[in-house]
Each structure stands twice: as C-alpha cells, then as structure tokens.
C-alpha positions in Angstrom: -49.6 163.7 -119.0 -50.4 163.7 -115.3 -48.3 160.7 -113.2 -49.0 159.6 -109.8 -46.1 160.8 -107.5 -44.7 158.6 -104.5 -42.5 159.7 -102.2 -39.6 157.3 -100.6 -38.4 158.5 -97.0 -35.3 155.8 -96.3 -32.1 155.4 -96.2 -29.3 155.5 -99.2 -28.2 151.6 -100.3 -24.8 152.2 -102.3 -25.1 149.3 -103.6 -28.1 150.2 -105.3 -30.1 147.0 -104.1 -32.2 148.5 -101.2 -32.9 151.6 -99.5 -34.2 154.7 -101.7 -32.1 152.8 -104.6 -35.1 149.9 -104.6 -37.5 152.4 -103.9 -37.1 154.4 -106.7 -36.6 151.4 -109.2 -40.2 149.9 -107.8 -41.9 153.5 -108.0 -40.6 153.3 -112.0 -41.6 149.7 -112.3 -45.2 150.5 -111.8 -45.0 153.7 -113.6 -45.0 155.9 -110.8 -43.1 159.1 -110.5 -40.6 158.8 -107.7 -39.1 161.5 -105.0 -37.1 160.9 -102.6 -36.0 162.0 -98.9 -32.5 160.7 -97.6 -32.6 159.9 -94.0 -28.9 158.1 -93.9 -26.2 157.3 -96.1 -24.4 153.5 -95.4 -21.8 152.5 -97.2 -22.8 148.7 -98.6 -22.6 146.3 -100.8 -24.2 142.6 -101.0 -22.0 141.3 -98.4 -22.6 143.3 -95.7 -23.3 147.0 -94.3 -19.7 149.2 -93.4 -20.7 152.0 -92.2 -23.6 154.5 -91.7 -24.2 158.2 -91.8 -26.8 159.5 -90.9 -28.6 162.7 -92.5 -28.9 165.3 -89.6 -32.7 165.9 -88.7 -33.2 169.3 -89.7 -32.0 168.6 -93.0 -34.9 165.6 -93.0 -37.1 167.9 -92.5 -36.2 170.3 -95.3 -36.0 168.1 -97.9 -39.6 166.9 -96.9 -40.8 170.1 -97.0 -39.3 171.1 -100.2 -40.8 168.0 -101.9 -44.5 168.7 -100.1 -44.2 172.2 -100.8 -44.3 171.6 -105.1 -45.0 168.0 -106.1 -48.8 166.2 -105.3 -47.5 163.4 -103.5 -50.3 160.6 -103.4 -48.3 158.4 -100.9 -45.3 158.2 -98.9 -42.9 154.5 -98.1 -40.8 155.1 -94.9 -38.2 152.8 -94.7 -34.7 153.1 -92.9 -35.0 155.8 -90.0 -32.5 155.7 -87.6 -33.0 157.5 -84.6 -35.2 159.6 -82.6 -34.7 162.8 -83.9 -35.1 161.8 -87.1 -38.5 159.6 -86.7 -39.8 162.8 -84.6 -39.2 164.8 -87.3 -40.8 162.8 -90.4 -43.8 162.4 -87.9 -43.6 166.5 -87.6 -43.7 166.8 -91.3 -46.0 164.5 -92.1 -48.6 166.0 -89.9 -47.8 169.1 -90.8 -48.4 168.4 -94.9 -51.5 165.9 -94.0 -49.7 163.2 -96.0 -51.8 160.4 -97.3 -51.5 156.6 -97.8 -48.2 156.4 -95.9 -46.8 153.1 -95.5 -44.2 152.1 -92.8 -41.4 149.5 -93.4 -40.0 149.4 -89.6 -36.8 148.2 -90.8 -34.4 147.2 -88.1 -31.8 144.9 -89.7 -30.4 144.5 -93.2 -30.7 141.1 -95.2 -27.1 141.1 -94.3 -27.7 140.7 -90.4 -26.5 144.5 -89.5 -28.7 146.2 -87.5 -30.2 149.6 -89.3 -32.8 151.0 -86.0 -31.0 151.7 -82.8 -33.0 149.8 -79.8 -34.0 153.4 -78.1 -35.7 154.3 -81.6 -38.0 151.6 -80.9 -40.5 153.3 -78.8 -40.3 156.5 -80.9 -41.3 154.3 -84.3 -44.5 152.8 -81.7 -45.6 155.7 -80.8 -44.7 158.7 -83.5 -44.9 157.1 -86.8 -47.3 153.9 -86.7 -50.3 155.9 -85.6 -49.5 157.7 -88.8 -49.3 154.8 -91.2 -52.1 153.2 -93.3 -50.2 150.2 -93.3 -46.8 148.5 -92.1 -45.0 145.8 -93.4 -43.2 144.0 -90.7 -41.6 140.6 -91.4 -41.6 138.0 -88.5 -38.6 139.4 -86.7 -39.7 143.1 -86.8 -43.2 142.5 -85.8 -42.0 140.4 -82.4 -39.3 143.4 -81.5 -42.4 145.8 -81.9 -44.0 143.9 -79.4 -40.7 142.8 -77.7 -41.6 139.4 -77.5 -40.1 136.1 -79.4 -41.2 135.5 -82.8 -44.5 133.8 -83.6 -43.9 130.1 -84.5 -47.2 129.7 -85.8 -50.6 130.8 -87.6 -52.3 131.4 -84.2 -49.0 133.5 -82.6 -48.8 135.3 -85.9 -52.7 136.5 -85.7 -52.2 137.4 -82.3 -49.1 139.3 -82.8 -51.0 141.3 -86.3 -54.2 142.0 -83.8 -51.6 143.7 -81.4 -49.9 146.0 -83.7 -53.0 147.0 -85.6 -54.0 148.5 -81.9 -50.9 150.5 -82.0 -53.1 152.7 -84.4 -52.2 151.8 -87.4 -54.8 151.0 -90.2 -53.4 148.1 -91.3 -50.4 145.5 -91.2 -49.2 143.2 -93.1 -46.8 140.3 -91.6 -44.5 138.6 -94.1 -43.9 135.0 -93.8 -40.5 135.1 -95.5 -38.9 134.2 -93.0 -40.7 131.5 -91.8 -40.3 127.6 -93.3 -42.3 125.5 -95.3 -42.8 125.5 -99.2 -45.7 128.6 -99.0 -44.6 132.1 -98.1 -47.3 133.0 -96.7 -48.2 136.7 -95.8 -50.7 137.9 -93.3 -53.0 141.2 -93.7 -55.0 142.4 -90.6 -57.2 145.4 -90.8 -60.4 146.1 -89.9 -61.9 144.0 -91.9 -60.2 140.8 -90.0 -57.2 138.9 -91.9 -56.7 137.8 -95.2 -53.8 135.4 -96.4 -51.7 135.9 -99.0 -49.6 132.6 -100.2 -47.0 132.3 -102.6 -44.6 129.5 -103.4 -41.2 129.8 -101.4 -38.5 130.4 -104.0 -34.8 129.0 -102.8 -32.5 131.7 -103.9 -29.6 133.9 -102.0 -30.8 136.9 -104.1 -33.3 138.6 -101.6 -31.3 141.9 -101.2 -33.4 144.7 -100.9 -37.1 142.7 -100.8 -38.9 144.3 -97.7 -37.8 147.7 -99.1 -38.7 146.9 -102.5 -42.7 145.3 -101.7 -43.5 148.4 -99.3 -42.3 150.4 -102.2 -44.8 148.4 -104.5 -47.6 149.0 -102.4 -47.1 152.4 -102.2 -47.2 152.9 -105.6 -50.4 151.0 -105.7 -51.8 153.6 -103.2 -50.7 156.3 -104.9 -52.4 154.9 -108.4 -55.2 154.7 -106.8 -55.5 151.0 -105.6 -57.7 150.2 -102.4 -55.5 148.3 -99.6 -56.5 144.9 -100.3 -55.5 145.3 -104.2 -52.3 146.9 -104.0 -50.9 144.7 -101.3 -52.3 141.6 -103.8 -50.8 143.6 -106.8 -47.3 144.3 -104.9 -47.2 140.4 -103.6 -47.2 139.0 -107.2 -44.8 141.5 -108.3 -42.4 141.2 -105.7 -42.8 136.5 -105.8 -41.8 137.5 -109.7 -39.0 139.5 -108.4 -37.5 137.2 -106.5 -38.0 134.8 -109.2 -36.1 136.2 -111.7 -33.3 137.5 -109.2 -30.7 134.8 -110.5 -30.7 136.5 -113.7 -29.2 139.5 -113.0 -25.8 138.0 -111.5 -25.1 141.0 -109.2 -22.4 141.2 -106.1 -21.1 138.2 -104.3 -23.1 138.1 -101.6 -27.0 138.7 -101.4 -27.6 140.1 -104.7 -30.7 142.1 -105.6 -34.2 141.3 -106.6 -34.8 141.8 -110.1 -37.3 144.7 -110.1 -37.7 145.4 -114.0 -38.2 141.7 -114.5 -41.6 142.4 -116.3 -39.6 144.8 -118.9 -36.2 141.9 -119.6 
C-alpha cells in the first residue's frame, strides 16, 4: 500500500492542540502519512504559552535532511519558525531537496495572545520562505504585519492587502476572515487566477486552539493527495468549519481548548 507522505516543519504544542501535535492529527485525518521536523519546543497548555525552546538551527537542518533523504514527501506545512537562523535554514533545505507544494502558515502569535515570531524574523519569512511557498495562510493580523500596515477593515482593504503579498512571490494566499465580525467567516484566495471567496457560517465557540495550524495542515495534505489548489483549500475549509463545530465535544483544558480534528471518525 503506497500513502501520500506530508511533512510538518513547526513548532512542538505540549498540549497537544497546535503545533506539530495538530499537524500530525490533520495529516492522519485525511489519511496522509505524517513526518515531522521540530523547530521549537514551548511549554503550553490552553491557557496560555510559558515558555519556549527553541531547536538549534543545525539540528533543523538535520532532521530535514534525514526525512528528504528516505521518505517521498509530496508536501511540506511550515508553521512556527522562530528566528532567523532557523527560517534561513528551512529555506536552505528546501532548495536544496527541491521540495514541492510547500505551504506557509506565518504564525506570529498563539490563539492565546503570546507572540511565537520574533519582530526581526519578519523580514527573513518575506524574503527567504514565501518566495518558496505555493501558498500561505495568513489570518487578518498576520497578513497586515507582513505588510506592516493596520489590519484590513474591509473586502476592498483585504483584496488589496492579498494582491500585495501574492507579489512577494508566492503562488498563492489565502486570508482568513476569522477574525473578522459578522455571521459569515469568510476566507479570501488570490492567485493568479484572481480571487475566489470562501464563506462559512461563523461558529461562537472558545474552542479554536490550534485552527490556523490545523487548516494549513489540511491543505497540505490535499496537495500531497494530489488535489489542485482551489480543491484542497475548498476540501480543508469544510473540514476545518466541521472542526470547529464539533470542538465543544471534546471538553479539553480550561482555557481555549482544541478543535476536534477526528470529528468525521466520533
């Protein structure tokens, strides 16, 4: 039996909500074999991030090579990066192994408000890794600190903004509405076919731990099955609405508690 294999480059969630945690759970959801690169360690929970270790680079690097080196990885999520050093090397390693269908999550701050991306790390993820991506998944906030501007307050700002970072060199990007208001979520996809929107009804629940990471995740695996752009960002927005859904159900922390990724299995 021949499985697709997707390959998670983030940071380690010990609270097994986010991070390389939801990564992996999202690969499996979709039936996807799942490796994994650890680019930090944080010690969290659904309250809150306490602390943060990062992985030294040169040991980024060789656990990238050593997955490259024997599995057929068919895509690649990076989430939680850090620093410079350690976005220079990913974008090193990914070069060097021609990785396909790699997707960027430029995650700069947990659900929990703690910041994840130091502010010099900022230019480095501009320039280094979103030229290499096929897509990134920026929510609101994100996507205005790429462009270090305020965040878009509407439609036209939001265009404008997904124009702009799709000229960073990227191939596509997708701008989630989640944090914007109104009873649609409504996601944005800009390539170079123009933009497409993506609604979904807003869902009022405290249970969102762990969603950016685990959506990238899904699309990634949808790449890696095979999936054009346009059908695995579709595929991985229903999955992830359902998600968030069914979140309640699993009754998890005391804070913000997971999504439910294996809400399609119980």
């Amino acid at each position: 039996m021949t499985i697709p294999i997707a390959l998670t480059i983030a940071g380690s969630d010990s609270s097994g909500g986010a991070g390389i945690q939801a990564d992996l759970k999202t690969f499996a959801a979709f039936g996807v074999y799942g490796a994994s690169v650890v680019t930090a360690l944080t010690a969290q929970n659904t309250r809150g991030v306490s602390g943060i270790h990062p992985v030294p680079a040169p040991f980024v690097t060789a656990q990238i090579d050593a997955v490259f080196a024997d599995l057929d990885v068919k895509a690649v999520k990076i989430g939680m990066v850090g620093g410079i050093a350690t976005i220079e090397a990913i974008a090193a390693a990914l070069a060097r192994w021609k990785a396909a269908h790699v997707v960027l999550d430029p995650v700069m701050v947990a659900t929990s408000g703690d910041r994840l991306l130091s502010s010099d790390a900022v230019l480095a993820l501009r320039t280094r890794l979103i030229p290499r991506a096929c897509l990134i998944t920026p929510n609101l906030p994100e996507a205005a600190a790429l462009l270090d501007e305020g965040i878009a307050s509407d439609e036209a700002a939001i265009a404008n903004q997904g124009k702009r970072l799709l000229a960073m060199g990227c191939q596509a990007v997708l701008i989630k509405g989640g944090h914007a208001q109104g009873a649609q979520s409504i996601d944005y996809l800009f390539s170079g076919n123009g933009m497409i929107e993506l609604p979904a009804p807003r869902i009022a629940t405290e249970n969102t731990h762990g969603t950016g990471c685990s959506l990238s995740s899904a699309i990634a695996a949808g790449l890696a099955r095979g999936e054009d752009m346009e059908i695995a960002v579709r595929n991985a927005k229903a999955w992830i609405s359902e998600a968030i859904a069914a979140a309640d159900r699993l009754k998890v922390g005391h804070g913000h508690g997971p999504v439910h990724h294996f809400h399609r299995f119980y």
